[in-house]
Each structure stands twice: as structure tokens, then as C-alpha cells.
N, C-alpha and C positions, 0 to 999 in steps of 0.2 A: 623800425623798431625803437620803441622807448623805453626809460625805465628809471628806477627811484632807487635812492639810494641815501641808507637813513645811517647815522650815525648811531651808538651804543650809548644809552644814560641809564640812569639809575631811574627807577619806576618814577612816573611825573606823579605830581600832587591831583589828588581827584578833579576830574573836571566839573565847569557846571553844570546844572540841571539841562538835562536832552542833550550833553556834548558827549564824545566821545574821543579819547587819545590813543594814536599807534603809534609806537616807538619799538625798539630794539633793545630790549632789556642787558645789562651791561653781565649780569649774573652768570647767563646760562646760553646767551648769543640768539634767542630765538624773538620773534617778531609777535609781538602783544597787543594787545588794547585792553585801555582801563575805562569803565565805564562811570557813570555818572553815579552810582552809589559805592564804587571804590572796588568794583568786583574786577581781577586782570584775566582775560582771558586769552590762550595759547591758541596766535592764528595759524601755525603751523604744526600741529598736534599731531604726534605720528599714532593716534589711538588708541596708545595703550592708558593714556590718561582718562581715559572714559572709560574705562573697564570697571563695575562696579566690584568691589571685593565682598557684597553679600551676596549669599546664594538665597535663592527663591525668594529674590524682591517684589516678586510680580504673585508671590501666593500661590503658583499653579500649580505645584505637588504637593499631594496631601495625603501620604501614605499610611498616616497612624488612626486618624479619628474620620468619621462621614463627613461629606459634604453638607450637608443639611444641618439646620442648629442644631448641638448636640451639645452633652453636658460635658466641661473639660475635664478626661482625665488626670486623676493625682494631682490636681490642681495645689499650687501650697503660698505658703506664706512667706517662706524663706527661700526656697529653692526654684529651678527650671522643671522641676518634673513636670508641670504641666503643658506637655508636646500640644503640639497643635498643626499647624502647617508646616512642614519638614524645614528644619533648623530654627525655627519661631515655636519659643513655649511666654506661653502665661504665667506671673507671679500676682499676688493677691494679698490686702489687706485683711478680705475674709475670706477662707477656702469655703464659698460654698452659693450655689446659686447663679452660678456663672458658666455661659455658654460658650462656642465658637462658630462661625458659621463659615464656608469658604462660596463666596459669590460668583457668579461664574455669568459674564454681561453680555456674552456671544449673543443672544436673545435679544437683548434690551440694553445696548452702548448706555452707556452714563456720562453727559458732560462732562471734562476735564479729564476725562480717563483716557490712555491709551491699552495700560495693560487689558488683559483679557477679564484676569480675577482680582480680587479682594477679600479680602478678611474683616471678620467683623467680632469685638468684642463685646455679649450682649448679657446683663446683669438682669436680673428677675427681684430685686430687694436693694431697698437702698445701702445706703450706705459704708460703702468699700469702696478703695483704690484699684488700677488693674495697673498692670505695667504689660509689657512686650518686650522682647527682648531676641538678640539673638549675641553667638558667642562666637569670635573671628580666630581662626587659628593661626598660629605665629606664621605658616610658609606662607599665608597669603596675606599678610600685612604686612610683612618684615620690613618690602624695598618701600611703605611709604613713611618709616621708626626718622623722626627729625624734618619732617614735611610737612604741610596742610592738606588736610582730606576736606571736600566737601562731605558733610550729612546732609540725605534729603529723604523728605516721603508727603506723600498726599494721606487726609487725614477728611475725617465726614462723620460730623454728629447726626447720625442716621435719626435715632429717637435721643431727646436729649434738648436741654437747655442749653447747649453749646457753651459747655466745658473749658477752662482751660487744663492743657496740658504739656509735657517738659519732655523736650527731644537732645538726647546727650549722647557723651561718647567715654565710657568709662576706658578705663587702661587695666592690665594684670602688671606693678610696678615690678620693679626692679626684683622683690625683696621676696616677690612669690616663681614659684616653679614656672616655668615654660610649660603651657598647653596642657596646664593641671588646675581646673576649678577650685577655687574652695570649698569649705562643706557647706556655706549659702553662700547665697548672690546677694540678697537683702537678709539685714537684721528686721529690727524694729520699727515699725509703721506709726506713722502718727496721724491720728484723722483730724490734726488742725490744716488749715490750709496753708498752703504755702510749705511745709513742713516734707522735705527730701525723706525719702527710707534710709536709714543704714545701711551702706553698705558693706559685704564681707570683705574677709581680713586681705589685706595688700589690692582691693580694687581701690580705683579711686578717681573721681570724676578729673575730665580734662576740658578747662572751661572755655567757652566759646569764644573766635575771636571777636573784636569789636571793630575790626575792618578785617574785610567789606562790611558794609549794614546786611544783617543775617535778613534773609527772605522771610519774609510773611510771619514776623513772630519779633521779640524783645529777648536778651540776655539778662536773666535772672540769676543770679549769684553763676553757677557751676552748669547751667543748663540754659535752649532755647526753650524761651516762655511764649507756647502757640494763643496764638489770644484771638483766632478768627475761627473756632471750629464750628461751624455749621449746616445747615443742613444742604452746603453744597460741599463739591472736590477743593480743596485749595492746598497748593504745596508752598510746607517751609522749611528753611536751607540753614544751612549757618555754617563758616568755614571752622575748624580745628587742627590744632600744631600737635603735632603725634610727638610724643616725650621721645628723643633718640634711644633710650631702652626699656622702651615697653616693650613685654613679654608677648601681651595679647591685648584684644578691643572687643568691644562687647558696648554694642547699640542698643542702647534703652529708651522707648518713651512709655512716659506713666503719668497717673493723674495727678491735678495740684490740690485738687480736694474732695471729699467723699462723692461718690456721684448720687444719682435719685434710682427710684424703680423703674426699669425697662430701659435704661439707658442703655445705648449703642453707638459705641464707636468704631468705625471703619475707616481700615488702614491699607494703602495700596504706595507701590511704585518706591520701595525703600532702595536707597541709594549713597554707600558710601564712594565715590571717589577721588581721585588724586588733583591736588590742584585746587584752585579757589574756583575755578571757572565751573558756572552754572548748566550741569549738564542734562539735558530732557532725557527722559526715563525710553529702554530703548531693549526689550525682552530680547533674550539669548535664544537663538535655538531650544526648542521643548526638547529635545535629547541630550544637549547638550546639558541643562540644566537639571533633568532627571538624574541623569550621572553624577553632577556633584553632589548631588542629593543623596545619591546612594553610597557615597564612600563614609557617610555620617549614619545611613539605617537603610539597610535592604531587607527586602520579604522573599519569599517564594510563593506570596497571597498575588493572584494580579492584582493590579495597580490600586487600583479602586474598590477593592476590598479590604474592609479592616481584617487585621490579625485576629484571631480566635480560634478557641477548640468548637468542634462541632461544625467548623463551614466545609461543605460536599468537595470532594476532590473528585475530578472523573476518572476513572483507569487511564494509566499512563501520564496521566496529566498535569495539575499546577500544582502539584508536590514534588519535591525530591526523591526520585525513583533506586531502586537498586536491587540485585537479585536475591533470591536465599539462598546462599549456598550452601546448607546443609538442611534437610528436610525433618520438621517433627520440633519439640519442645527443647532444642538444644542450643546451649550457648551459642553467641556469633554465629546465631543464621544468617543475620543478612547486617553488612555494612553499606552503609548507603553515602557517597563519598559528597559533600557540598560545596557547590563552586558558585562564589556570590558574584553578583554580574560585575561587578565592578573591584579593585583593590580598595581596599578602604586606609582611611586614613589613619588608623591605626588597628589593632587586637581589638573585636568588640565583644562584647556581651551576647552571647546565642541563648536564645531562650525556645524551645520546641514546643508545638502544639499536635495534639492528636487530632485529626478533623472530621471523627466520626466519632466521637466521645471526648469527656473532660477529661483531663491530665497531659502530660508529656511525651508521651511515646510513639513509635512507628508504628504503622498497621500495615494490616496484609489486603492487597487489594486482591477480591476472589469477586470476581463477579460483580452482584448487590448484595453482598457479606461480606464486607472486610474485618481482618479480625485485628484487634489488638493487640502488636505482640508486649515483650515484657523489658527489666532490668536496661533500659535507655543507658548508654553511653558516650561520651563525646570525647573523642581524640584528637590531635594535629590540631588544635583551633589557630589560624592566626589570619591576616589580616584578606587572605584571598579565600578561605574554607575552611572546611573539616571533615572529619569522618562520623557517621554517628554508630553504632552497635545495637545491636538489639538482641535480646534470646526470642525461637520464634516458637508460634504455636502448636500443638498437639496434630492439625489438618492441615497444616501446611506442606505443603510438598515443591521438591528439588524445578525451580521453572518458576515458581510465585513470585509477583513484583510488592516489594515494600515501599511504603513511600513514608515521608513525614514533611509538616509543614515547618518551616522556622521564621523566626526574624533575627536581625543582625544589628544592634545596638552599639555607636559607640560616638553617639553623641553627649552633651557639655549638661547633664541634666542636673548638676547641683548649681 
């Protein structure tokens, strides 16, 4: 039996071109290698370093809007309203003209891809910025407050003149609340190039480091500047020093200048990690990651149905069911109790759909006649349910199942 035994130094100076150095970093006692553009990487990684802290980096939950290009809801100028692939909303220099599409490559792999899906941001009129973005909540960023994260994502000027664009990592500072948005994400948009958004009050970019040399892109003031976007996959990295009290992070990339008509840009394989070390994109379990998904916006629509009034429920079925307990047009006939699959990460926003007509309320399932009862109610809301009320119909009778559909909001949308 043989074996090596290395002493403890402090990080060695980069090596040359095609070298590579292992040593024993003096810091932290664990065993490294620095590579030839200055990136150190953990040879004994117990994996939690690889653990990406975005949810649905890979695109494959898409509970609010279709899969197929669709025009983005409440798309805005200043804010996140614009939902899209669950935890990922659209901001916008112009609210207007602007698609989403979610890709799905099972059919037809795409060089450079590993994930399954992708996203695609697809403009129909020139001239506007788009950004992306998602919003990191303090329990899962806290342990990396005083550290380097990698950012990383693959990026494909589908239609387009191959764009540049800016991949950054804002902070919530000191001086704003914990895991409370402001009332915008962006102020004011400038369509000269090169020209950052404003951003809202207490965010504030945290600028990239200049070692390692960031992947596939240039450090432009506060941001990576992607300077290869084209019509293939290519991924770019940049490491960042997380301010020891930052509240919250919040992963931006946006355009550096107006784009043209029909532009599309697709974005896959988003990855923040801990560590300077360049980690390949590596999808979580689908249920796994459905679940974190759902402690930010659950339905009682399946999966693959958008929210709406008017979509068919079948008797018994993908509604929220509950009995009448009192028969005829009388108050609290039927309380129908809601248990979202998941605890969510905080109180959300319940919003009810009737699914056999417009408005909010519970209907009575009778057969192929359901009726709509009246006077909707919502009790106990917090973070795992609630109750809803209803007054019920004139033909209703003691045995009748009520149902109503809902969704559960309580995602970062300003």
C-alpha cells in the first residue's frame, strides 16, 4: 500500500496554460485543485456544494401559463408579475408583444443540452428589453451570506442577431426587510445600450468576481457581459462573494440593448451554487422539484392545466370536494375544507375559480347540472389550507358534493 501526503498552503498562484495544481488548502483542511484559468475546485466534496439553491432550473414545471408560445401574463415594466415557468417571471422594457414558450426536447435532444426543457423568451416587435429573473428566499441562501456562489445557465439565440446579454446576482441589502420584495424589482429602463434598469429601493447588484476568469462572457461594470449568444447552447459562469448580510438574492439576466422583431431567446440549466468550482447542470428528481414548486403556487387544476373559470371538473374529481350539510338555499351548506399538497413557504394568496361558469364560487355537482352555489367564504387560511363556505342552492339536497377549484399564491411577484 502507498500513499501521499501533502502539506497545508495557502491557495498556489494560477498555473500555466493546460497545468493543473492539487494542494491542501490551509483554510478549511480540504484537498483542491486550481486550474489553469484560476477556478479552485473541491476534490473531496461531500455534495452539498453542488446543491443548486434555484428551483426549477431546468424549466420543467409550468403550472401558471401553456406550454406552447403563449402571450405572457401581466407582463410589466417594473415588477415580477409576469409568472412564467414556476418561480421565473418576465420584466419588460415594453409590457407588450411578448411571448413565453416552455420546450420540451424528449422528441428532439438539442446539442449542449442535458436538461429535458427550456424556456424561450419570444418578442413579435422590436424594440424592448426582457429580463428573467427569479427571487432566492433567505432559508435557502442564508448558509452561503460571506461565501462565493457560482451563477451559471445556458443561453441560445434561437431567432436573433445574437444579442448581447448580462447575468448578475442582485442582493435584498441590509437596510430592506427579510423575504419582503419591494414594490419594483426595476425602475426606469433605458434603450441606450449598454444602459442597466434601475433597480428597486435596497436591491443592489453584487459585482462579479475577476478571479477565476468567469466562463463564456466579460465582467461589465456590476454584471456578466454574455458576448457569444447564438444560434447554438453555450454556458456562462461567473463566481460572486455573497455580502455576509444579505437578506435575499435574486438572479437576473437581461438585455444590453433593444432587441429586433421575432427575437428569441432561450434559456436552460440555471444554476446557483456554492463554491467557485464549475458545476455541470444535474436535474433533481421531478417530484422532488414539483414540491418546491408548490410551496411558492399550488392548484387544485392538474398539472398541466392552466387556472380558469369554466374548465370541466368531473364528479368527485380535480376539485376540492365537500358535503352540504344542510339541504335548500341556506347559509353554510357546505364547507369544503382545502389541503395544499405541500406547506408552503409562507400565508399565500387564495384566489377561487368556479369551473362551470365565471366568477369565484363553489358549485354543486348534480349529475351534468351543477349548480352554482352563492355568498363564497374563506376561513383558517394559512400556510397548509383552509376552509371555504358557501350558501347552497334552492335543489340542493342533504348527500350533494360541492367542489371548487383554487390556486395558492405566495410567490415574490413585485
Amino acid at each position: 500500500m502507498s500513499y501521499e501526503t501533502f502539506t497545508k498552503s495557502a491557495t498556489p498562484s494560477t498555473p500555466a496554460t493546460d497545468k493543473a495544481t492539487i494542494f491542501v488548502d490551509t483554510a478549511d483542511r480540504k484537498l483542491k485543485m486550481i486550474d489553469d484559468r484560476g477556478v479552485i475546485s473541491t476534490l473531496n466534496n461531500d455534495g452539498l456544494q453542488d446543491r443548486n439553491l434555484i428551483t426549477n432550473g431546468g424549466f420543467s414545471i409550468q403550472q401558471r401559463v401553456a406550454v406552447a408560445s403563449t402571450a405572457i401574463p401581466a407582463v410589466s415594466t417594473t415588477t415580477r408579475a409576469g409568472q412564467v415557468a414556476d418561480r421565473w417571471a418576465v420584466t419588460t422594457s415594453v409590457a407588450s408583444n411578448l411571448n413565453w414558450q416552455q420546450v420540451d426536447t424528449s422528441g428532439a435532444p438539442e446539442t449542449g443540452l442535458t436538461s429535458r426543457y427550456y424556456g424561450s423568451i419570444i418578442s413579435s416587435t422590436a424594440g424592448k428589453k426582457v429580463m428573467l429573473s427569479q427571487w432566492i428566499i433567505n432559508a435557502e441562501m442564508a448558509h452561503v451570506r460571506g461565501l462565493k456562489v457560482r451563477v451559471s445557465l445556458k443561453h441560445n439565440q434561437k431567432v436573433g442577431s445574437g444579442q448581447t446579454y448580462k447575468l448578475g446576482l442582485l442582493q435584498l441589502t441590509s437596510s430592506g426587510t427579510v423575504d419582503t420584495s419591494p414594490a419594483f424589482l426595476t425602475g426606469a429602463w433605458s434603450a441606450s445600450s449598454g444602459t442597466d434598469p434601475a433597480w428597486g429601493t435596497n436591491l443592489s447588484p453584487i459585482a462579479p468576481n475577476a478571479s477565476p476568469t468567469p466562463e463564456n462572457g466579460t465582467i461589465n461594470g456590476n454584471f456578466l457581459e454574455v458576448t457569444t449568444v447564438s444560434a447554438t447552447w453555450a454556458r456562462s459562469s461567473a463566481v460572486f462573494t455573497v455580502p455576509s448580510n444579505a437578506k435575499n438574492l435574486v438572479v437576473v439576466f437581461f438585455s444590453n440593448a433593444t432587441g429586433g422583431t421575432t427575437d428569441n431567446i432561450s434559456i436552460a440549466e440555471v444554476q446557483v451554487t456554492q463554491g467557485p468550482d464549475i458545476v455541470d447542470f444535474k436535474a433533481p428528481p421531478i417530484a422532488e422539484e414539483l414540491i418546491r414548486c408548490q410551496r411558492f403556487f399550488c392548484k387544485s387544476f392538474p398539472l398541466t392545466v392552466v387556472p380558469a373559470a369554466s374548465v370541466a371538473v368531473a364528479t368527485g374529481g380535480n376539485g376540492e370536494t365537500g358535503m352540504i350539510m344542510r339541504a335548500g338555499a341556506t347559509a353554510l351548506a357546505s364547507a369544503i375544507q382545502i389541503r395544499f399538497p405541500v406547506r408552503m413557504w409562507k400565508t399565500p394568496t387564495l384566489t377561487l375559480f368556479t369551473p362551470v361558469g365565471a366568477g369565484a364560487v363553489p358549485y354543486r355537482i348534480n349529475g351534468t347540472t351543477p349548480a352554482v352555489q352563492t355568498t363564497p367564504a374563506t376561513t383558517g387560511l394559512l400556510d397548509m389550507g383552509a376552509v371555504v363556505t358557501s350558501t347552497g342552492d334552492a335543489a340542493g339536497v342533504v348527500g350533494d358534493l360541492v367542489g371548487v377549484h383554487y390556486t395558492a399564491e405566495a410567490e415574490f411577484i413585485t
